[in-house]
N, C-alpha and C positions, 0 to 999 in steps of 0.2 A: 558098453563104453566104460572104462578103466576109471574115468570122473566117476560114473556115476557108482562105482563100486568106491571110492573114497570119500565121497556126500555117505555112502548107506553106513562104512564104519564109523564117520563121524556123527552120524545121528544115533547112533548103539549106545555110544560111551560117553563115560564122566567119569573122573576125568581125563583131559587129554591135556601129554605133553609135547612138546616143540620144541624139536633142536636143530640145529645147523653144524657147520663145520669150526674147526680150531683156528685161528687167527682171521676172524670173519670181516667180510668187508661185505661194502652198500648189499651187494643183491642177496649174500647170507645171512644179513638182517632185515633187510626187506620182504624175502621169501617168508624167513620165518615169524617176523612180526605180523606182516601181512595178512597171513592167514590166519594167524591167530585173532587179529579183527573183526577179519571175515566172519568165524566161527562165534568172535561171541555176539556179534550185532545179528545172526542169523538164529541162535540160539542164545539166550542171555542166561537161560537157568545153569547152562553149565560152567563146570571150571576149567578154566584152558589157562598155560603155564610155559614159558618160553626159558630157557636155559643154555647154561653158556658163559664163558666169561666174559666179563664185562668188555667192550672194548673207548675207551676214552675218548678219541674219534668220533664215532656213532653213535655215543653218546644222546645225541641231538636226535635221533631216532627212537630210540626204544631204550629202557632198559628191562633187568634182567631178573628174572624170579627166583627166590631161594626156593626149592621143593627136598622134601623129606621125602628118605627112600619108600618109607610105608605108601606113598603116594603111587609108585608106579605097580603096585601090584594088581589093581583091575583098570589098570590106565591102558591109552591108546595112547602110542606115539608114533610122531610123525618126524622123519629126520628131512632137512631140506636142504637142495645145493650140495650135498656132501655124495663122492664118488665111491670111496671107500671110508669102510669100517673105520680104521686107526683114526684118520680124522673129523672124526663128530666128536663134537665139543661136547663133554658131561659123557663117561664112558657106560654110563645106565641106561644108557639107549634100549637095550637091548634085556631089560627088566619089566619091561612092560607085560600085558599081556597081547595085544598084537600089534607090529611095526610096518609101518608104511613108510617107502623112499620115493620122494618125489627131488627129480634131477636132471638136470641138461646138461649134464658131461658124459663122456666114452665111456663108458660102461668099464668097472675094475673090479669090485665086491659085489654079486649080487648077495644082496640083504634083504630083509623085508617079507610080511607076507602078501604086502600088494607091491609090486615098483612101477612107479610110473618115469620112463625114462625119456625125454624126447631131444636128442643132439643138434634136431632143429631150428630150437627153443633158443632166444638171444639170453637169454636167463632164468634162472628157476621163478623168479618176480613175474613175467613172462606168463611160465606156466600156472601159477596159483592165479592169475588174472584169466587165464582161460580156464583154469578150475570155475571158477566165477560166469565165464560168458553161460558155458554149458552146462550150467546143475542150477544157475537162477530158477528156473520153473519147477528145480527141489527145493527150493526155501533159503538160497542160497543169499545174501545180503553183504552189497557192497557199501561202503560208508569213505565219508571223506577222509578220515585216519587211514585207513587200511590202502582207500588209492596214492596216497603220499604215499606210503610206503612201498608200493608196488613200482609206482613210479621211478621213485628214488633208485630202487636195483635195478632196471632196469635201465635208468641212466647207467651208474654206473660199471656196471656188466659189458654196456655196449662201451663204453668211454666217452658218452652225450652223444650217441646213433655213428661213431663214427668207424667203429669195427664191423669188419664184413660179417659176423654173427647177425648183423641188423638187415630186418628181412623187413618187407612190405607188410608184412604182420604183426611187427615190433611197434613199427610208425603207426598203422591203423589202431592198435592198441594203447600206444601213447595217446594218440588224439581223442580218445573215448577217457582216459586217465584225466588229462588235462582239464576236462571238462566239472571236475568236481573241485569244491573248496577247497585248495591248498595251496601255499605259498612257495609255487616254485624260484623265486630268487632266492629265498635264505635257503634251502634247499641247495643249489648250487653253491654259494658263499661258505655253507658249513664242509660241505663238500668237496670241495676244491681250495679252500683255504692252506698255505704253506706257511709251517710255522718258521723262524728264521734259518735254525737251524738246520733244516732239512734246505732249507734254498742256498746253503752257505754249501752242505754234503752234494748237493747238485753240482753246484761249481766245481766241486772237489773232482766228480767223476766225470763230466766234460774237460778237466783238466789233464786227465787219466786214463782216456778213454783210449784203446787199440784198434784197428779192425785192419782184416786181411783183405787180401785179393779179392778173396770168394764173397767177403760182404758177413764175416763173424768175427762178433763183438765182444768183447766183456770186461769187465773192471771187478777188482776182490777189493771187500769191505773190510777188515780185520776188525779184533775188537778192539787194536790200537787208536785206528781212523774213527768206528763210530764214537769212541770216548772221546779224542779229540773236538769232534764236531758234535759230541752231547748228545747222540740221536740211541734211541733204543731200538736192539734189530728188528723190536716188532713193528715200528714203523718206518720200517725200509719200504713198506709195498709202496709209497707216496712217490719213490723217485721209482720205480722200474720200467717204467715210461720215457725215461728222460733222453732214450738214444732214437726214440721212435722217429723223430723227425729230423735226422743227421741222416743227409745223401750217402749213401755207398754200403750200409749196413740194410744186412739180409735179415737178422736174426741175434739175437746179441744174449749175453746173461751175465745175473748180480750174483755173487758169491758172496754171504752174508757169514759172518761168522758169529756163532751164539756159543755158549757157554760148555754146549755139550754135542754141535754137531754144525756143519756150516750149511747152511739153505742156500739152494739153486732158484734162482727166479728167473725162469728164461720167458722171451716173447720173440715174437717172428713178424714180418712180412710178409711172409708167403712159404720160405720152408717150412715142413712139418716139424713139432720141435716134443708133443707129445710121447712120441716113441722114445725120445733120447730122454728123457723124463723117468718114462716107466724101467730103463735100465739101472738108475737111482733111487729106488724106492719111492719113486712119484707118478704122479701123471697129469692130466690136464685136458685141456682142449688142443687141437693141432697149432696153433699159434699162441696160445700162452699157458705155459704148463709151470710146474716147480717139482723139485727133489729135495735131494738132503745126501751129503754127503761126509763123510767122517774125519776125514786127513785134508788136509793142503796136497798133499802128492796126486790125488787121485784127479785135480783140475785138469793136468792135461791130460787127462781120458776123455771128460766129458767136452774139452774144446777141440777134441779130435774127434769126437763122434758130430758135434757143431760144423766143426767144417767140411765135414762130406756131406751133410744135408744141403749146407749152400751150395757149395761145388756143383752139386747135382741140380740145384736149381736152379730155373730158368723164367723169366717172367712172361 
């Protein structure tokens, strides 16, 4: 069993470091805190090291370790939530001496000399929790820190269980989470808190919003608008939701624009939107994925390839 080959590398090494992906949210610091709990309430002699930058947000979660490169040279490292290479946060990943990918997204980079991949999985929080169910009788130790954290991506991931990602096994695994010391309401409050200015840029893009026939969406952020409304594009990901619950929209996307390229943040209903992702140097899950794209001209490529995915679909 693939668990039980990442219990045996994590019982080898000292030490081990932990990373996640670039512009991380709840379940890629969930995953990777998580585990990092795990490993040291199971083993306390070693040193284990999570990395990354910081995110002001999740703050309230974890923060984040400075490590010296001299560090990675008999280290194990473990990358988490991350599909491909370019986006794991701390590009040292790949300094260690051996690297494990643990990941519940479509498969883009194989990396790693163990992967453990499962597309199944409502999130990699998910899978480090079933890291846990099945190597407990390897020494394996769950603690009330580590299930908040599990927890917590795993909310998130699913959007509070409410994304088709959320299997019968998500719920039976929340319910076993739940069951430990943690205060799930500031959990949610830290979590779902909107600061004004993002509820004012909300407004902006329901004021804004287009959608075609076929049921495709989208509204462009410029750097004019988010300066206007104060917000920094890296927490744009707070509204990319915000068309979810507007009748007649199939599939919709944010065009963010940043200093040196504009982010795609597309999500879906039910067309696939991961493909049209990976045409933009991105990918994703089939319903919510991201790219990046260079120019303003090239939008309507990507809302032309948008609306032949609605077009074609059907509920």
């Amino acid at each position: 069993m693939i668990t039980n080959q990442i219990v045996e590398k994590i019982k080898t090494y000292d030490p081990i470091i932990i990373h996640r992906h670039v512009r991380p949210d709840p379940d890629a610091y969930g995953s990777q805190n998580g585990l990092a709990e795990i490993i040291r309430a199971s083993f306390p002699d070693k040193s284990i090291y999570v990395v990354g930058e910081e995110s002001p947000s999740l703050a309230f979660l974890a923060k984040m370790d400075e490590v010296s490169d001299d560090l990675y040279t008999n280290a194990l490292v473990i990358v988490c939530d991350t599909a491909n290479q370019e986006r794991i946060a701390d590009q040292r990943y790949d300094s260690g001496k051996e690297l494990i990918k643990i990941d519940h997204h479509p498969q883009v980079d194989s990396y790693g000399d163990i992967e453990w991949i499962d597309t199944d999985a409502s999130s990699a929080s998910e899978m480090i929790y079933e890291l846990y169910v099945n190597e407990k009788e390897s020494g394996l130790v769950l603690n009330d820190r580590a299930a908040s954290l599990l927890y917590s991506g795993i909310v998130g991931d699913t959007g509070r269980f409410l994304y088709p990602s959320t299997t019968d096994k998500t719920f039976r695994y929340a319910s076993e989470l739940v069951k430990y010391s943690f205060d799930r309401t500031s959990i949610y409050e830290e979590m779902y808190k909107t600061d004004v200015n993002i509820a004012r840029l909300k407004g902006y893009i329901l004021q804004h919003i287009s959608i075609t026939e076929s049921g495709a969406s989208h509204v462009k952020l410029t750097t004019e608008v988010l300066s206007e409304f104060n917000v920094d594009p890296i927490d744009t990901g707070a509204i990319v939701g915000v068309f979810g619950d507007i009748e007649g929209i199939k599939a919709w996307v944010i065009f963010v624009e940043e200093e040196d390229v504009i982010r795609v943040r597309m999500r879906s209903k039910g067309p696939v939107i991961n493909e049209i992702a990976a045409k933009y140097e991105g990918g994703g899950h089939p319903l919510a994925a991201g790219a990046k794209i260079h120019e303003w001209k090239t939008v309507p490529n990507v809302l032309e390839d948008l609306e032949k995915v609605c077009s074609g679909y059907s509920d």
